[in-house]
N, CA, C and O atoms as a printed pandas DataFrame, in Angstrom:
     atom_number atom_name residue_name chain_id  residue_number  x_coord  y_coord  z_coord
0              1         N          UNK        A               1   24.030    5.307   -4.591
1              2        CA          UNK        A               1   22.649    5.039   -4.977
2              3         C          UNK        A               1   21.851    4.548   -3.763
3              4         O          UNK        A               1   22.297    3.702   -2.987
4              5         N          UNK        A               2   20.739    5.079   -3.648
5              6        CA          UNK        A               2   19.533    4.469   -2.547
6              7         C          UNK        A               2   19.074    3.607   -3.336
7              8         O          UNK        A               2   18.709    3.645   -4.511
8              9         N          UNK        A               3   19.172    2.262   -2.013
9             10        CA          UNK        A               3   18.372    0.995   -2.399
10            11         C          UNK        A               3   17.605    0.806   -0.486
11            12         O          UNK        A               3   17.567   -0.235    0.169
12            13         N          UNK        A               4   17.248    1.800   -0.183
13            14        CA          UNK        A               4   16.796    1.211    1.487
14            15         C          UNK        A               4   15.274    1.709    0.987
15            16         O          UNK        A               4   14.912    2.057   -0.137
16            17         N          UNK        A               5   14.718    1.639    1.909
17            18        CA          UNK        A               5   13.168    1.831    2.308
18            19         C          UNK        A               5   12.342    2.884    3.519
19            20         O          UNK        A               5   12.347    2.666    4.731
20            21         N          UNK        A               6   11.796    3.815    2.966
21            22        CA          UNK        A               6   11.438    4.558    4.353
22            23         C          UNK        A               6    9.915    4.355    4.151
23            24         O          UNK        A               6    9.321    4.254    3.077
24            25         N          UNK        A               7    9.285    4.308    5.709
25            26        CA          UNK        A               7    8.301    4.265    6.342
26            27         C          UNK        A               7    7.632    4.767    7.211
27            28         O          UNK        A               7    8.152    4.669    8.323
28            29         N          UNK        A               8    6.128    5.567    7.163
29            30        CA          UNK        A               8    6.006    5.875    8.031
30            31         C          UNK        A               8    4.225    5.830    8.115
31            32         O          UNK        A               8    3.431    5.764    7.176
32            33         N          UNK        A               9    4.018    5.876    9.234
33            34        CA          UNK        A               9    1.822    5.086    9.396
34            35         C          UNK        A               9    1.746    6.519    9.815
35            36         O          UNK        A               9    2.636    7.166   10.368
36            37         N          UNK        A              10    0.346    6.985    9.411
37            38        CA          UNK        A              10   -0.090    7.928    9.895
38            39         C          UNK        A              10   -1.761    7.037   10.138
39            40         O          UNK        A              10   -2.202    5.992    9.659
40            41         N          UNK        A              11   -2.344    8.068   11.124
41            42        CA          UNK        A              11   -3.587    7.250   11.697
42            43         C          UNK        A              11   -4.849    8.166   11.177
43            44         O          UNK        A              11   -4.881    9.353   11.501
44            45         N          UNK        A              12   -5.758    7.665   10.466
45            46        CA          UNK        A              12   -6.682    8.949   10.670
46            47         C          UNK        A              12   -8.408    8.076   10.475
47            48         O          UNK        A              12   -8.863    7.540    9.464
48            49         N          UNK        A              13   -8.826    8.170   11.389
49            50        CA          UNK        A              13  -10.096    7.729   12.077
50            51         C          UNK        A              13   -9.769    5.799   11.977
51            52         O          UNK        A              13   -8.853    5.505   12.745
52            53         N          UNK        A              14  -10.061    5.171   11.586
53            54        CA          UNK        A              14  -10.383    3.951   10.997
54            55         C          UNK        A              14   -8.893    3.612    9.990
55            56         O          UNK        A              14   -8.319    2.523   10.004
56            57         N          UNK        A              15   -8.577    4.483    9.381
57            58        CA          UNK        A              15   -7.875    4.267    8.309
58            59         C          UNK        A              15   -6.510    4.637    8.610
59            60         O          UNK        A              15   -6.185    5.778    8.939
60            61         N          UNK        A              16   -5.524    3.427    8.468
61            62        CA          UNK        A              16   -4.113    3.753    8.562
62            63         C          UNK        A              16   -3.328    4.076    7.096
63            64         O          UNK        A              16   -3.499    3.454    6.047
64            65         N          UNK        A              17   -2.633    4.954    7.265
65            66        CA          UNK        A              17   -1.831    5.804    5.792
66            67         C          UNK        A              17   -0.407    4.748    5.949
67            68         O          UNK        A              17    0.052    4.525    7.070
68            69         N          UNK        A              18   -0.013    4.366    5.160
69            70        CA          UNK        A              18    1.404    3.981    5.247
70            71         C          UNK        A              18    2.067    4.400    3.863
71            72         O          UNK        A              18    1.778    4.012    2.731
72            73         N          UNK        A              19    3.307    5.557    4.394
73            74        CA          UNK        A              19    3.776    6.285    3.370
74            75         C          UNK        A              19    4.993    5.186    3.258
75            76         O          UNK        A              19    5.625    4.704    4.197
76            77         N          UNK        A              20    5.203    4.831    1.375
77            78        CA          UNK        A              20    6.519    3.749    1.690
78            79         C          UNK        A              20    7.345    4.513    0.692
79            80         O          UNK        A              20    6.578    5.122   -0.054
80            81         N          UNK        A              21    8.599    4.722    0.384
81            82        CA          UNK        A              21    9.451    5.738   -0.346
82            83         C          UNK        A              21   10.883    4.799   -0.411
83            84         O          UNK        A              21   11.136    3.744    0.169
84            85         N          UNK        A              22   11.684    5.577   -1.314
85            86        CA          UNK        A              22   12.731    4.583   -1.811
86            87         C          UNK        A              22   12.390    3.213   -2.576
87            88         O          UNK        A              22   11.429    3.100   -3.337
88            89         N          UNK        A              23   13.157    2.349   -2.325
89            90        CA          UNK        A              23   13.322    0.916   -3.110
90            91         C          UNK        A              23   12.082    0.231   -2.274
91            92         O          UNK        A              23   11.853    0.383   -1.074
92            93         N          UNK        A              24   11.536   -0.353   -2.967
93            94        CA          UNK        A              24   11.151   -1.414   -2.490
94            95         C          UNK        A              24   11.067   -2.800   -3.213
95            96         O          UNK        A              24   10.181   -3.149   -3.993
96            97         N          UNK        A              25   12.135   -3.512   -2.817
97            98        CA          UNK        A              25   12.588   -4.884   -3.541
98            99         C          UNK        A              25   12.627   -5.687   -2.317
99           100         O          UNK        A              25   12.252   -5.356   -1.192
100          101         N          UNK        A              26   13.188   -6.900   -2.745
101          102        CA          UNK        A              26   13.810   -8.268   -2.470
102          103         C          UNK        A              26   14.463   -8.140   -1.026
103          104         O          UNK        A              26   14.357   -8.961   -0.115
104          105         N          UNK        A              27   15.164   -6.929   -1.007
105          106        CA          UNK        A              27   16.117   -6.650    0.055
106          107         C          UNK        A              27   14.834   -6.157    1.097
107          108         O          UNK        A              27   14.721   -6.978    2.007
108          109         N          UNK        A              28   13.887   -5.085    1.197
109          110        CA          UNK        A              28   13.194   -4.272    1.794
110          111         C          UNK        A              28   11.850   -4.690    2.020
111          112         O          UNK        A              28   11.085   -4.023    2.717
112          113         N          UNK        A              29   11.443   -6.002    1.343
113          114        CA          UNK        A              29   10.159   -6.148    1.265
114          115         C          UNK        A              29    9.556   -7.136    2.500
115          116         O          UNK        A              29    8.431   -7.613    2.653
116          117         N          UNK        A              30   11.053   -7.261    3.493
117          118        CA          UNK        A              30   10.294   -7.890    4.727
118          119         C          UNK        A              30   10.040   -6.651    5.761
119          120         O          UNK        A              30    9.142   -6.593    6.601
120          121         N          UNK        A              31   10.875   -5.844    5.542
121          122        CA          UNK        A              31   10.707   -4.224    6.379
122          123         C          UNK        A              31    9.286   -4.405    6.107
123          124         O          UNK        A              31    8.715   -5.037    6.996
124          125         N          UNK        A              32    8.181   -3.848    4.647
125          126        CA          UNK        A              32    7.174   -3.820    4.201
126          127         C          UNK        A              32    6.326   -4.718    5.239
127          128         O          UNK        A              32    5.763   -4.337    6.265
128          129         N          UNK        A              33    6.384   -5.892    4.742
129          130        CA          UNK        A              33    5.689   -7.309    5.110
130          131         C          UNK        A              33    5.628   -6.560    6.792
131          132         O          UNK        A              33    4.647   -6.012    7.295
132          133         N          UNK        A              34    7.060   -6.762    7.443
133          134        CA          UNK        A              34    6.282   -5.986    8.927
134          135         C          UNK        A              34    5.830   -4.971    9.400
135          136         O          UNK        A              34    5.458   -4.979   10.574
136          137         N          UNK        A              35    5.749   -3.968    8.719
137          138        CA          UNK        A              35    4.678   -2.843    8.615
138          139         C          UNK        A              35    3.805   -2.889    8.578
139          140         O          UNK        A              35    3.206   -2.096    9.304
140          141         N          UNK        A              36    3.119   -3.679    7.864
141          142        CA          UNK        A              36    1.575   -4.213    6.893
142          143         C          UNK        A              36    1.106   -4.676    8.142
143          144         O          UNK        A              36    0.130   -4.174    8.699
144          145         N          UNK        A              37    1.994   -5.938    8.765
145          146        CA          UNK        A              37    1.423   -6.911   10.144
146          147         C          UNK        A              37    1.259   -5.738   10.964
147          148         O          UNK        A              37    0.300   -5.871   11.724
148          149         N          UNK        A              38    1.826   -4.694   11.073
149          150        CA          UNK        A              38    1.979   -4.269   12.659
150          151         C          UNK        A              38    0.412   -3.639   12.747
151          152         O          UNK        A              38   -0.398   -3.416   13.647
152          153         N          UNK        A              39    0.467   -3.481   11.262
153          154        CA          UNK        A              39   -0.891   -2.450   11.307
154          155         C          UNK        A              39   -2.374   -3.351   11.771
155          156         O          UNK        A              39   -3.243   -3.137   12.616
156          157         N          UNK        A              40   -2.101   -4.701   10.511
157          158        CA          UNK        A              40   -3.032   -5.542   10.794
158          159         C          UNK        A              40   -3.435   -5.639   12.784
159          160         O          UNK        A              40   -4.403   -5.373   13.497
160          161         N          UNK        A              41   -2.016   -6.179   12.984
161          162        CA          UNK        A              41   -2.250   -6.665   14.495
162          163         C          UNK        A              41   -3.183   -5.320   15.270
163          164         O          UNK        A              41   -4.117   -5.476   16.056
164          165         N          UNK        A              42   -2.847   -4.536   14.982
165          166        CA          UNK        A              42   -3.350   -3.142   15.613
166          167         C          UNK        A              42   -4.630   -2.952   15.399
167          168         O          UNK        A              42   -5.144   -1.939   15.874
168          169         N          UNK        A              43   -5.441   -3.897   14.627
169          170        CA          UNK        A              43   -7.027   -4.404   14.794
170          171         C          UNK        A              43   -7.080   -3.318   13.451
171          172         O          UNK        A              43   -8.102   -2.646   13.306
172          173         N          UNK        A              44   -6.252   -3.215   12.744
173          174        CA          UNK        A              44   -6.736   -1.789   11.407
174          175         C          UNK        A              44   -6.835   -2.719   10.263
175          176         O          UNK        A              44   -5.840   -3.421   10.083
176          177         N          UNK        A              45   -7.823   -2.868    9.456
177          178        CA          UNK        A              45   -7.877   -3.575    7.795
178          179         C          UNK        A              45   -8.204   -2.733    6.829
179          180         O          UNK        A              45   -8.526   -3.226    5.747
180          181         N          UNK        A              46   -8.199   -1.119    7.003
181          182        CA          UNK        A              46   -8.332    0.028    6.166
182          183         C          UNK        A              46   -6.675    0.455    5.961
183          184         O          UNK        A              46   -5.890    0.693    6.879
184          185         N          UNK        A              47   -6.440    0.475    4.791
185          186        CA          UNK        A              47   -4.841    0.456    4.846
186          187         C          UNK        A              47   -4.963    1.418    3.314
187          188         O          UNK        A              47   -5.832    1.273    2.455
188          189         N          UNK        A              48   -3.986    2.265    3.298
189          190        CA          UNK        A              48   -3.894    3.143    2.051
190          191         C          UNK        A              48   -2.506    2.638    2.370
191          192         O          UNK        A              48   -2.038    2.346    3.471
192          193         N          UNK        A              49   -1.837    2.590    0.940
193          194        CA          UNK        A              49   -0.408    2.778    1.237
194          195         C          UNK        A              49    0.030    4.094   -0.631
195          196         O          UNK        A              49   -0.235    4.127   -1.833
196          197         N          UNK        A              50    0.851    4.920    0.488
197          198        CA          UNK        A              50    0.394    6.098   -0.429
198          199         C          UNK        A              50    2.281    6.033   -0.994
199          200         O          UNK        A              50    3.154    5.977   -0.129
200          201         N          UNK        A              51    2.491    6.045   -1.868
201          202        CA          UNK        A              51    3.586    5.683   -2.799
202          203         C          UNK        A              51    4.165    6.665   -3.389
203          204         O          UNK        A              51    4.941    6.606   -4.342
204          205         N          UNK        A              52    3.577    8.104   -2.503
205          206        CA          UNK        A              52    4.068    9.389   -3.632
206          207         C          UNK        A              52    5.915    9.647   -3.207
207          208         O          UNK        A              52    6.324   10.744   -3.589
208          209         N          UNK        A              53    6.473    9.179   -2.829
209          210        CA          UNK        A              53    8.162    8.817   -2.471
210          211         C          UNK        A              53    8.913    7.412   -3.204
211          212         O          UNK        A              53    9.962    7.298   -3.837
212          213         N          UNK        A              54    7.973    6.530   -2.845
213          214        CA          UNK        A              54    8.495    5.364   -3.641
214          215         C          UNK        A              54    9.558    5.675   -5.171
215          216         O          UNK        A              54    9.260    6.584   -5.945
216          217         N          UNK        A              55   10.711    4.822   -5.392
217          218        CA          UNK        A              55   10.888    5.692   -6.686
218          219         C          UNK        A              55   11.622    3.727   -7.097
219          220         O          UNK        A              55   12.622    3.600   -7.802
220          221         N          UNK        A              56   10.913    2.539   -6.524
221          222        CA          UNK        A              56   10.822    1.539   -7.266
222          223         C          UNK        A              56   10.269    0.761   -6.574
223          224         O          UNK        A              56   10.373    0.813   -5.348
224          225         N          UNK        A              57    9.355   -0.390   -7.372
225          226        CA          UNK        A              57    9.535   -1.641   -6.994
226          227         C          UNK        A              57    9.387   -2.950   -7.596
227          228         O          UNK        A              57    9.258   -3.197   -8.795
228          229         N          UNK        A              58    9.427   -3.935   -6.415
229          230        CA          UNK        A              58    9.831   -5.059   -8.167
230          231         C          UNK        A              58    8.718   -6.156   -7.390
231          232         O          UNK        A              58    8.101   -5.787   -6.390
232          233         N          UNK        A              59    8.610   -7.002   -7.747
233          234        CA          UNK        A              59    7.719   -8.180   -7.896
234          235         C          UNK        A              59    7.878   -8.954   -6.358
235          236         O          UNK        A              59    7.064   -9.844   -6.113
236          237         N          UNK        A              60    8.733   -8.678   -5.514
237          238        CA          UNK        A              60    9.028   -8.933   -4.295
238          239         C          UNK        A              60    7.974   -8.183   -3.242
239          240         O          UNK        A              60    7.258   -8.577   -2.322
240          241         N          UNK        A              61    8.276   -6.809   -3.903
241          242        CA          UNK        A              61    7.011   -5.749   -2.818
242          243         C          UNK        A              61    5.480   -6.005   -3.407
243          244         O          UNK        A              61    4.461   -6.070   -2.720
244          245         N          UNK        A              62    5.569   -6.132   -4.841
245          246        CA          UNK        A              62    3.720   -6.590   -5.179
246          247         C          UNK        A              62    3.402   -7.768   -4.594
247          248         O          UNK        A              62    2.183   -7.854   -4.447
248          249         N          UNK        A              63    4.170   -8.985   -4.085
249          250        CA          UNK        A              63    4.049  -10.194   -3.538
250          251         C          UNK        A              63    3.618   -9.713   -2.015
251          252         O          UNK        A              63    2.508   -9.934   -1.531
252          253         N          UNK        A              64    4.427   -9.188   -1.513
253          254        CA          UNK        A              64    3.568   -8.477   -0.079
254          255         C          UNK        A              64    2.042   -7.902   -0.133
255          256         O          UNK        A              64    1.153   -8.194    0.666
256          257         N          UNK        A              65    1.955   -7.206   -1.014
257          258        CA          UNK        A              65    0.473   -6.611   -0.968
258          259         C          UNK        A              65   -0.460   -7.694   -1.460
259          260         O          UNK        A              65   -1.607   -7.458   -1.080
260          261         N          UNK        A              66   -0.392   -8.474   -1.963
261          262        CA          UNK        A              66   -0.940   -9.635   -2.730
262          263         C          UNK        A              66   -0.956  -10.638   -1.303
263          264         O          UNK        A              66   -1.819  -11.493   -1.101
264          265         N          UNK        A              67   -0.194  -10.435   -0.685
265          266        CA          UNK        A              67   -0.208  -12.267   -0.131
266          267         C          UNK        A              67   -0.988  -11.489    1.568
267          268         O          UNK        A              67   -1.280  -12.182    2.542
268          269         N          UNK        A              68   -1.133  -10.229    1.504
269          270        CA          UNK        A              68   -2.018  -10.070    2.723
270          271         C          UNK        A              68   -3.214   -9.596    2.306
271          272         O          UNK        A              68   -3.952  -10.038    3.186
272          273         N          UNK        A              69   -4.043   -8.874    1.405
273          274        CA          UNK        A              69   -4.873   -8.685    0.695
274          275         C          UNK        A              69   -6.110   -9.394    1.444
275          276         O          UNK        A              69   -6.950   -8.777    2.099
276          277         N          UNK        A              70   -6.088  -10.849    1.237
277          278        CA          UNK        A              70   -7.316  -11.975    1.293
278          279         C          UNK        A              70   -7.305  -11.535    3.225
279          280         O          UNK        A              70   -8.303  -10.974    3.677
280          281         N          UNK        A              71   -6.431  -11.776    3.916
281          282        CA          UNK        A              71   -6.840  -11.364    5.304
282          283         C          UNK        A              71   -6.962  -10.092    5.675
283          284         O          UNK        A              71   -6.994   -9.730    6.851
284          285         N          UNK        A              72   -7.039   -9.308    4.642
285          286        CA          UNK        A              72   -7.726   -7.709    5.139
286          287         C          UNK        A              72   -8.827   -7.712    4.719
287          288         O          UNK        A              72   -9.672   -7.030    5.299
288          289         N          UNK        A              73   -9.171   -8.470    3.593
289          290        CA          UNK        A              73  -10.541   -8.308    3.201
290          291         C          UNK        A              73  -11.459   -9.200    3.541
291          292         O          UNK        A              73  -12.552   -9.377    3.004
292          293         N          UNK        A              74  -10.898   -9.878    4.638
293          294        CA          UNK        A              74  -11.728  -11.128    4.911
294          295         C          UNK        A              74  -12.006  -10.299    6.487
295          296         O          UNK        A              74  -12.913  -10.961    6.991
296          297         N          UNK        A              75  -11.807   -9.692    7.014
297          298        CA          UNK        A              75  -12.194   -8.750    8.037
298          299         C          UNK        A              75  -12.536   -7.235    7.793
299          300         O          UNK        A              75  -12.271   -6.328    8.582
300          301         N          UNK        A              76  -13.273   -7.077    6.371
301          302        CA          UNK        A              76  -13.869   -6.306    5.850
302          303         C          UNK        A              76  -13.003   -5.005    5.924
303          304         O          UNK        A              76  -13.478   -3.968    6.387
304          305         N          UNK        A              77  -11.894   -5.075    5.519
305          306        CA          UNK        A              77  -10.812   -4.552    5.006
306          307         C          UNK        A              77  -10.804   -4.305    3.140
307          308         O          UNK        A              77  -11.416   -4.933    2.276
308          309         N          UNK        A              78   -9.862   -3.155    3.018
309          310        CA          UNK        A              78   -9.174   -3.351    1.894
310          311         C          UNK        A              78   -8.009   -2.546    2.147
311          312         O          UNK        A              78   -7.878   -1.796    3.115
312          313         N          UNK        A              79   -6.869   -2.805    0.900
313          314        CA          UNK        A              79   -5.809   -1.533    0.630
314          315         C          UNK        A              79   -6.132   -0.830   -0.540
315          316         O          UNK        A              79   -6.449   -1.189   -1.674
316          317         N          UNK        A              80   -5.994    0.137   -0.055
317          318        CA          UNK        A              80   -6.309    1.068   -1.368
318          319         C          UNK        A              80   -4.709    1.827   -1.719
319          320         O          UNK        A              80   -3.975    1.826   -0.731
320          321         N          UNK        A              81   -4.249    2.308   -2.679
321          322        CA          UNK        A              81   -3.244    2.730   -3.365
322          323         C          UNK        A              81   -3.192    3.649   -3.883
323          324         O          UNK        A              81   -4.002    3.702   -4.808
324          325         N          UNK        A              82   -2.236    5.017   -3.687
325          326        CA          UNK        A              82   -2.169    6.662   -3.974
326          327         C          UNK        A              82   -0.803    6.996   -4.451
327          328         O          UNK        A              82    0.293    6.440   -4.388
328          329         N          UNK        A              83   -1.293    8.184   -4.986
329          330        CA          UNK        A              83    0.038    8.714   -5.394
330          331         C          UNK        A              83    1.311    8.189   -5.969
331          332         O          UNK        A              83    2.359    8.798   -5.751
332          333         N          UNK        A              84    1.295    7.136   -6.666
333          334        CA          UNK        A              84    2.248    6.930   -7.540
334          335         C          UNK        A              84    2.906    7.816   -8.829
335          336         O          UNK        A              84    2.392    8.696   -9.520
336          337         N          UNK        A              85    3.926    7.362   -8.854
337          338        CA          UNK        A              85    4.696    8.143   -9.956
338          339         C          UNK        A              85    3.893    7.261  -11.100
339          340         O          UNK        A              85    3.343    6.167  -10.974
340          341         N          UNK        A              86    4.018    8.129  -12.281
341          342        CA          UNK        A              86    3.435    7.483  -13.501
342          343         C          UNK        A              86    4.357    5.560  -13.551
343          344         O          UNK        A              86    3.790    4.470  -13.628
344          345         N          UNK        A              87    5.718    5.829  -13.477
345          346        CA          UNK        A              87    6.463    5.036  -13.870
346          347         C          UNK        A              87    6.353    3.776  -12.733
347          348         O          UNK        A              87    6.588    2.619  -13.083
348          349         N          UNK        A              88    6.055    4.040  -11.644
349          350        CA          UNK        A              88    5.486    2.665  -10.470
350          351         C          UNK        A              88    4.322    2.307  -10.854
351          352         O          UNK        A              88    3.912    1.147  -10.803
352          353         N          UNK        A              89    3.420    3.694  -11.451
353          354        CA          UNK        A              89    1.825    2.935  -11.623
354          355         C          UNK        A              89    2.026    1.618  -13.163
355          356         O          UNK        A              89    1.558    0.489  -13.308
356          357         N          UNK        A              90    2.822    2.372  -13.953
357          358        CA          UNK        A              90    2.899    0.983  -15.121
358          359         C          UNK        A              90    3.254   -0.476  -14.520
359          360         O          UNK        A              90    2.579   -1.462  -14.818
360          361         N          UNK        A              91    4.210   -0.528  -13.775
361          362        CA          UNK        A              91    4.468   -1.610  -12.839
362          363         C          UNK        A              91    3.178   -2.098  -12.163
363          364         O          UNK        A              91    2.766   -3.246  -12.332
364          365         N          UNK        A              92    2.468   -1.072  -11.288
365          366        CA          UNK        A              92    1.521   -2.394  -11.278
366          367         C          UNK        A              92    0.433   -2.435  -12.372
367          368         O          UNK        A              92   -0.231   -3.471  -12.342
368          369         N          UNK        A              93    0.193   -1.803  -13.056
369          370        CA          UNK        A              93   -0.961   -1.690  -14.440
370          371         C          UNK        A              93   -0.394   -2.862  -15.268
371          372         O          UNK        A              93   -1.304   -3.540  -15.746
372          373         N          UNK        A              94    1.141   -3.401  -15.651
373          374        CA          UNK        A              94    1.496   -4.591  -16.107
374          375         C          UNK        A              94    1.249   -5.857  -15.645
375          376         O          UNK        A              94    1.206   -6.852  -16.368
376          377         N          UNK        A              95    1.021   -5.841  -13.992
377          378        CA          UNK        A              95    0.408   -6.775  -13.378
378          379         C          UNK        A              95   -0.941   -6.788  -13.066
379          380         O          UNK        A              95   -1.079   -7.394  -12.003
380          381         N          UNK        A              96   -1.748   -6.489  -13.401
381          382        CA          UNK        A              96   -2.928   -6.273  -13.520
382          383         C          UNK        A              96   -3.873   -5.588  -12.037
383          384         O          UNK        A              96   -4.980   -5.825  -11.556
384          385         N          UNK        A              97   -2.815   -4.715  -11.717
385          386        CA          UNK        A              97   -3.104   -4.483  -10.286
386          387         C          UNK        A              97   -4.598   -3.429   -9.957
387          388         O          UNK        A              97   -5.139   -3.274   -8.863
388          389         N          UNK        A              98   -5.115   -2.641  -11.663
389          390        CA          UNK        A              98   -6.118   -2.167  -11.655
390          391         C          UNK        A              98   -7.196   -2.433  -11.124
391          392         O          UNK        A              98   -8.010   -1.674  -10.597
392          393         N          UNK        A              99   -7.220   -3.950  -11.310
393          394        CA          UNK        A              99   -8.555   -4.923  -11.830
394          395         C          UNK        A              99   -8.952   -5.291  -10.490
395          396         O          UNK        A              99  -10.127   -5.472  -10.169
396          397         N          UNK        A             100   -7.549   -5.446   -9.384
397          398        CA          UNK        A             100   -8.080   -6.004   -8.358
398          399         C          UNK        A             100   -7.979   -4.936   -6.887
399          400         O          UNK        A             100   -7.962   -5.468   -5.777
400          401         N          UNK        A             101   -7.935   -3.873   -6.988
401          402        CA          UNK        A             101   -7.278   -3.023   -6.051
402          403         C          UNK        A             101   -7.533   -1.728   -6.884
403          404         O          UNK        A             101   -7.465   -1.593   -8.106
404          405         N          UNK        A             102   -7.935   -0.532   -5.633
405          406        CA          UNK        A             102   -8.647    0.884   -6.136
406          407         C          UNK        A             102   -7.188    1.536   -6.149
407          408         O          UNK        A             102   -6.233    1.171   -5.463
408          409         N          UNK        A             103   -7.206    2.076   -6.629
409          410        CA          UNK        A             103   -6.056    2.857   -7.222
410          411         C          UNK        A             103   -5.948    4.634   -7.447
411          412         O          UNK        A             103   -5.860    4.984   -8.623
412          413         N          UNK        A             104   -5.953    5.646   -6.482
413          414        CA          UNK        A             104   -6.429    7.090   -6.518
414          415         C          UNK        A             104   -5.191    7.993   -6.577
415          416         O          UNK        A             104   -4.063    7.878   -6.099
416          417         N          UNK        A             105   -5.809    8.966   -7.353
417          418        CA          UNK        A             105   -4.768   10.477   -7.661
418          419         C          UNK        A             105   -3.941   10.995   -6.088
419          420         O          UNK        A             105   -2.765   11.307   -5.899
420          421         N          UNK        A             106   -4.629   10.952   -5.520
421          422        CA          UNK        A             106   -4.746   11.112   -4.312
422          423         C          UNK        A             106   -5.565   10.657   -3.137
423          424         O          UNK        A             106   -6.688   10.167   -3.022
424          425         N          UNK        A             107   -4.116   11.161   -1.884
425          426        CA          UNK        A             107   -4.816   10.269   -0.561
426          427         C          UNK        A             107   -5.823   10.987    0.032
427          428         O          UNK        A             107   -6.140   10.476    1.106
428          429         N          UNK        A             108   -6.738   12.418   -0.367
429          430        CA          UNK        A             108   -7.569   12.436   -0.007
430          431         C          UNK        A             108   -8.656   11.460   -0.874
431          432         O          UNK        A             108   -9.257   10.713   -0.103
432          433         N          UNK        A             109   -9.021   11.301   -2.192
433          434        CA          UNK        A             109   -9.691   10.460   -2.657
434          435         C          UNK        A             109   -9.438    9.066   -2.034
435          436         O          UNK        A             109  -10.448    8.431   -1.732
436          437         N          UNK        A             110   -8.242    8.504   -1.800
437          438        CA          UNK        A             110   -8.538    7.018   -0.818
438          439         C          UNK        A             110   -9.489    6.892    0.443
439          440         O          UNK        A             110  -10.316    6.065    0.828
440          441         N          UNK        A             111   -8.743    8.682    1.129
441          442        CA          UNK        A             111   -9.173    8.176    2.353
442          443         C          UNK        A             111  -10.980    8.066    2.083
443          444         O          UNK        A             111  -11.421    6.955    2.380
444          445         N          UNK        A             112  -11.932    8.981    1.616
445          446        CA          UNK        A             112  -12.908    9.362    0.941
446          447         C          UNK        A             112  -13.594    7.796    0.758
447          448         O          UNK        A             112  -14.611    7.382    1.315
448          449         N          UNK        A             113  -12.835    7.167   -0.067
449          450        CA          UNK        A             113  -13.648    5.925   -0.706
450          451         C          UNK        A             113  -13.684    5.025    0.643
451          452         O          UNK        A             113  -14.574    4.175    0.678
452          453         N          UNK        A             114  -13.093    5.089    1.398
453          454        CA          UNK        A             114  -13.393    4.288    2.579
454          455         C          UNK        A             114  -14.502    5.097    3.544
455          456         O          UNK        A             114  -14.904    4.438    4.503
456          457         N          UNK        A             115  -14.879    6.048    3.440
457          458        CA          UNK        A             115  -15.578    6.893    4.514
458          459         C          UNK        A             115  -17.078    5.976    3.863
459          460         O          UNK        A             115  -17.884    5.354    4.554
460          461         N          UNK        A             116  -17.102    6.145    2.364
461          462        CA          UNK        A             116  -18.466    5.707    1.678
462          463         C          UNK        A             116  -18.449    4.289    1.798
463          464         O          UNK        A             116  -19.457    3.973    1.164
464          465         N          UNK        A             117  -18.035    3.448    2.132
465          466        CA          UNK        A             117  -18.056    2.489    2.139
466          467         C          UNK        A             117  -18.960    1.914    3.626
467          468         O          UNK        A             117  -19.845    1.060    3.573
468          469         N          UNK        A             118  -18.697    2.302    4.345
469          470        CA          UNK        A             118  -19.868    1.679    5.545
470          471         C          UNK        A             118  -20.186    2.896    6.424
471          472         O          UNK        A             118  -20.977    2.790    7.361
């Protein structure tokens, strides 16, 4: 059984893609956590992280996106969120992840909502 994590940033104008696939738990979610930074440090606060590989995660990886959130958007940042499997999107739709974070069919619609934005 796969329980690891794959990663990979793609760059496109302003906006960094971070494709995350496999597990993402308890075990993987500091891999995550330094991904997220590397990007931050790299002066980027446009962040999609596109989930169409992902095939879990648990309350360890929503704690990552949650606990950097306030310093992306406090440098006029956001993350926006793509391509989930139906069964990851209930995971975060149980945590109310709708309400606070854009959520698209696709990563051309993410990248899109950031173009309109400034």
């Amino acid at each position: 059984m796969q329980t690891d994590i794959t990663m990979k940033i793609d760059e496109k104008n302003e906006t960094s893609i971070l494709h995350v696939g496999g597990y993402l738990d308890a075990h993987t979610a500091s891999k995550f956590e330094s991904k997220i930074q590397e990007i931050i440090k790299s002066g980027k606060y446009n962040i999609i992280l596109n989930f169409a590989e992902l095939e879990y995660i648990s309350s360890a990886g929503l704690g990552v996106i949650m606990g950097n959130i306030e310093d992306i958007r406090n440098h006029d940042g956001d993350i926006k969120l793509t391509e989930m499997s139906d069964k990851i999107y209930r995971v975060f739709d149980l945590v109310g992840f709708p309400s606070l974070y854009d959520i698209f069919k696709t990563q051309e619609e993410a990248e899109s909502s950031f173009g309109s934005a400034g």
